[in-house]
N, C-alpha and C positions, 0 to 999 in steps of 0.2 A: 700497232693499232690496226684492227683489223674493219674494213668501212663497207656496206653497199652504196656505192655512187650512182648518180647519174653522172656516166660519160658522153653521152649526146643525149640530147632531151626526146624525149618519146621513145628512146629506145631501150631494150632491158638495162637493169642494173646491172655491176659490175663489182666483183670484189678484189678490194684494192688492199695492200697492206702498205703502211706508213712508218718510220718511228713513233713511239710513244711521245707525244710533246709535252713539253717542261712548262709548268704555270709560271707565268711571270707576270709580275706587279702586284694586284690584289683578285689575279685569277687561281682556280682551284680548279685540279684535275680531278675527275672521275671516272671509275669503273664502273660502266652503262650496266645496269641487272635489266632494264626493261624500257622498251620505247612503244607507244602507242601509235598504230596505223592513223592519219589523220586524212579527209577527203581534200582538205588544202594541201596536201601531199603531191594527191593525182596532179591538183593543178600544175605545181612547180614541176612537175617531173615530166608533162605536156609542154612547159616552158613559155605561159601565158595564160594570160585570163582574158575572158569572152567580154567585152565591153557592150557587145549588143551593133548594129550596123557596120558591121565588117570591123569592127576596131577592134583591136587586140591590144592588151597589154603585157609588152614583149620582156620577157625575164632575162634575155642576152644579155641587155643593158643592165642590168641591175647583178648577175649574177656570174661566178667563175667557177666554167667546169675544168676540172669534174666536183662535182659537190655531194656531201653526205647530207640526203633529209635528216627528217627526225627533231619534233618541238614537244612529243608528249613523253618525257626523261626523268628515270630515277637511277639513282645509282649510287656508287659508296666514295663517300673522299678517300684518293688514295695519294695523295701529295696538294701540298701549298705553296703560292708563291711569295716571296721574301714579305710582304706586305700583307699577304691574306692573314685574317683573323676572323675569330665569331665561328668555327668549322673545327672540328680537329679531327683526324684519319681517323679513319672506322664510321662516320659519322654516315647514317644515310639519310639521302635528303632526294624530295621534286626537285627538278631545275624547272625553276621560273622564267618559260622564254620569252617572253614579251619586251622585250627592254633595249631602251632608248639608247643616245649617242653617247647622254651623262654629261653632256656636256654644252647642249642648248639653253634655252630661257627657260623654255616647255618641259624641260627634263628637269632641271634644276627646281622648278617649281612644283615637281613629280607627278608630271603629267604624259610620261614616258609614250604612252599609247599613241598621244599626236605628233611624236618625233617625227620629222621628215627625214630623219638619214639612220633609223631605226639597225639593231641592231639583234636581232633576234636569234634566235639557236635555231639553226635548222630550215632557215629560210634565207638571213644572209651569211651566218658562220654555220661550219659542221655541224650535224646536229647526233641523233643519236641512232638513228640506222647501224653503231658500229660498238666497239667494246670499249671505246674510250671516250669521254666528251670533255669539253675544257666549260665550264660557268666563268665569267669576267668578273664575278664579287660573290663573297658568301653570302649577300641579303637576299640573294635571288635564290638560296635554296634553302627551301620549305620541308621541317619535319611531317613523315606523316606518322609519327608511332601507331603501333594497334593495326594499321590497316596494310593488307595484301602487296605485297610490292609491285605485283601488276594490275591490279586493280590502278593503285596509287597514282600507276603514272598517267593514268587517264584524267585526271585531275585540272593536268597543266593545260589544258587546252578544250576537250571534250567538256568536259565537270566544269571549268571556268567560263567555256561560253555560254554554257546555258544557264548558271548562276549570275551573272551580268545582267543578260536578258534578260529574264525573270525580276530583276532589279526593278527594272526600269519599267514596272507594271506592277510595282506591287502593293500600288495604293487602290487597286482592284479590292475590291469591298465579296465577301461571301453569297451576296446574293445578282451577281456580276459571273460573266463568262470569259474563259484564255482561251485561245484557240492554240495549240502549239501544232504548226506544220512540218510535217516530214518525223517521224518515228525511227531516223537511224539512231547513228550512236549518241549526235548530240543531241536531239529531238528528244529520245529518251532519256539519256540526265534527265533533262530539263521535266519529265514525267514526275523522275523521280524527288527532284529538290522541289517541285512547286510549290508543296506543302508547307514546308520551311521558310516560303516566300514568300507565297500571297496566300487568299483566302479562296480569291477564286473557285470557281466549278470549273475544271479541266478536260478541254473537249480534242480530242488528238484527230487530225486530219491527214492520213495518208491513203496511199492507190496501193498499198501490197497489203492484204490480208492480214500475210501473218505478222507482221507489223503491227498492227490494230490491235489484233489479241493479244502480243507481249504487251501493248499500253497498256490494255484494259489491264491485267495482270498484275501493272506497273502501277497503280492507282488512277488511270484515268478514267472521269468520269460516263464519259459517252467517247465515241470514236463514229467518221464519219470518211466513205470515201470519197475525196475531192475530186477526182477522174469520173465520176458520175456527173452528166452532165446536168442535171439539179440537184448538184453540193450545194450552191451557195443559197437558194432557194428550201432544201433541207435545213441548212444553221440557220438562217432568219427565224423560222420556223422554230427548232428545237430551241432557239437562245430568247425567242420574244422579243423578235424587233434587232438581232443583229448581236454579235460580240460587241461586248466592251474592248477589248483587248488581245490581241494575235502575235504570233511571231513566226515569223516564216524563217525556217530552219535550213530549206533548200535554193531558194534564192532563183527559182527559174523564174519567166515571165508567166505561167500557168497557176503558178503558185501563189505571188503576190497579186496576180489579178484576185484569186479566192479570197483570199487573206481580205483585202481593201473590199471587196464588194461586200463580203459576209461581217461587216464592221457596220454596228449601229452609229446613231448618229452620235460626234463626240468621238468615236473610237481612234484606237492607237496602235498603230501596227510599226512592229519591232522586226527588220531588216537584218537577218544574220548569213543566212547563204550565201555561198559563195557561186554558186552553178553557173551563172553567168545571162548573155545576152542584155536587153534591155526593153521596157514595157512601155506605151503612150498611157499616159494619164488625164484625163480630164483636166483641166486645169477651175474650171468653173466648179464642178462638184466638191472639190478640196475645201476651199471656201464656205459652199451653201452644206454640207454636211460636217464640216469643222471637225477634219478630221485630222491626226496626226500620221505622219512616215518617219521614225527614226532609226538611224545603224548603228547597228552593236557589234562592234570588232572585239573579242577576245575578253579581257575582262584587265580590272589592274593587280599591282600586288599585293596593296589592301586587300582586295577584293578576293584574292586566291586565299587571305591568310583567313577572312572569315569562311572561306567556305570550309578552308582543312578544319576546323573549330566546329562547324556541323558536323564532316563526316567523321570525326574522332568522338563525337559526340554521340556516334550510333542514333544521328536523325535524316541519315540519307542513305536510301536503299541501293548496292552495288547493282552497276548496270551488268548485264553478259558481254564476254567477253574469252576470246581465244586466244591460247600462247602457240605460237609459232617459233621456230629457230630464227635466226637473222638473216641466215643466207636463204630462208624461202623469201623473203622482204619484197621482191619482185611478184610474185607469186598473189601474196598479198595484196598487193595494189591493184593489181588485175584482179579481184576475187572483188575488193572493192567496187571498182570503177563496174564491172557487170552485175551491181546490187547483190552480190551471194554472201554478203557481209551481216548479220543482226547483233547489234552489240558493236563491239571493239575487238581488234587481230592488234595483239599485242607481240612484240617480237624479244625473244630474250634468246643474248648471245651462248649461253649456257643450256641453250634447251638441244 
């Protein structure tokens, strides 16, 4: 098995070769055709998240190097373990990273996502940075017939987050405003499934240009730069009194301040970035403008099986998107983290 790891955190990746490992119990091996660059990547590969007033939370504790990324995974069964069924070789499928312990109240109840000792591809096991990845059950992996196999694997995390979000807004009525913040790779999904979600009028909010114009491209309706220091004074404005409805894609403190101020009264803003730090809040306004903050982490496995059921359905427009070899994987992330990314850098071990 051939890996990019991180072998000390913040420092470049490393390619490592392994034995091929043996699925055992009701795991299945796969042959990786394509892994999706993800921005929660950078984080782990930084080796913490930004809490906001000097707090960090520190991944030492939680993780063992050297470790292979990689949560956005397609790839082909190439062996079973004594107990795996539902898959059979040759079979290509997403792997579903998002998944629990399986073994708590919260899991058993399949609510995998509030696991607290969570078990995910590519954040706490191998993921797929490398030519081989192990899936722990075959319910976690999702046909996607019809559609691109690097497109596909953008699905598992990209396509699922902004599908989620967009959930949770999508009693947004047609004659109502979404704000979607940040225009990268999930921002744009998220352009592109709205449609399929809400009714909304789709107002995309980013500081890069050309970002803007792929939205508008992308279906959205107006596009607005938030780095202008009367954005939020603009959306009042363009929306009549404020959005109904926002989701802040990049998760800085600049961001969700927009997001929150440019929300009519009543309004609902949906928490998905990850970028980090942390914002003071009114605490009286929350109240006297009855407004909602909710976080959307990832999406579930229900949730990925309807969306593969839109995009097999040719009702969700492919976002852009670059194949890379595996071993540029480093290269990648650093392309990322300096914003030279539009779309998804997908990485395939065969390219």
């Amino acid at each position: 098995m051939h890996s990019q790891q991180i072998i000390q955190f913040g420092e470049p990746l490393e390619a490592r070769d392994y034995p091929t490992p043996e699925p055992q119990g009701t795991e299945v091996l796969l042959k990786v055709d394509a892994c999706g660059v993800c921005h929660s990547d950078l984080h782990i590969w930084e080796g913490f998240f930004d809490l906001g007033g000097g707090q960090k939370l520190d991944l030492l504790q939680r993780m063992t190097l050297p470790f292979t990324l990689g949560h956005e995974v397609v790839g082909e069964v190439v062996a079973l373990g004594p107990d795996a069924e539902g898959v059979e070789v040759g079979d290509k499928r997403i792997v579903f990273p998002w998944i629990g312990c399986r073994e708590c109240s919260v899991c058993k109840a399949g609510d995998e996502l509030l696991c607290m000792a969570p078990q995910t591809v590519g954040t706490r096991y191998n993921g797929g940075y490398a030519d081989e990845v192990i899936a722990p059950h075959s319910k976690y992996l999702i046909p996607y017939d019809g559609v691109p196999t690097e497109l596909a694997c953008t699905y598992a995390c990209s396509g699922l987050t902004a599908y989620s979000a967009l959930k949770k807004l999508a009693h947004l009525r047609e004659d109502q405003s979404l704000v979607i913040i940040g225009a990268g790779g999930v921002g744009l999904s998220a352009v592109h499934f709205a449609s399929s979600v809400t009714k909304a009028k789709i107002i995309v909010a980013d500081i890069d240009a050309t970002k803007r114009s792929i939205a508008r491209q992308s279906g959205a309706h107006e596009t607005i730069d938030n780095g202008d220091p009367d954005a939020v004074a603009k959306l009042i404005e363009m929306t009549g009194g404020g959005a109904e409805g926002a989701i802040d894609f990049v998760g800085a403190p600049a961001t969700t301040e927009f997001g929150i101020n440019g929300l009519c009264k009543g309004g609902h803003l949906v928490s998905v970035g990850l970028f980090g730090d942390s914002l003071p809040i009114s605490l009286a306004m929350m109240p006297l403008m009855m407004r909602t903050i909710q976080g959307s982490y990832v999406g579930t496995l229900e949730e990925m099986h309807e969306l593969m059921e839109l995009v097999k359905g040719g009702k969700v427009a492919p976002i852009p998107y670059e194949v890379r070899p595996l071993d540029e994987a480093h290269n990648a992330l650093m392309d990322l983290q300096a914003g030279k990314v539009k779309g998804r850098v997908v990485l395939s071990p065969t390219k």
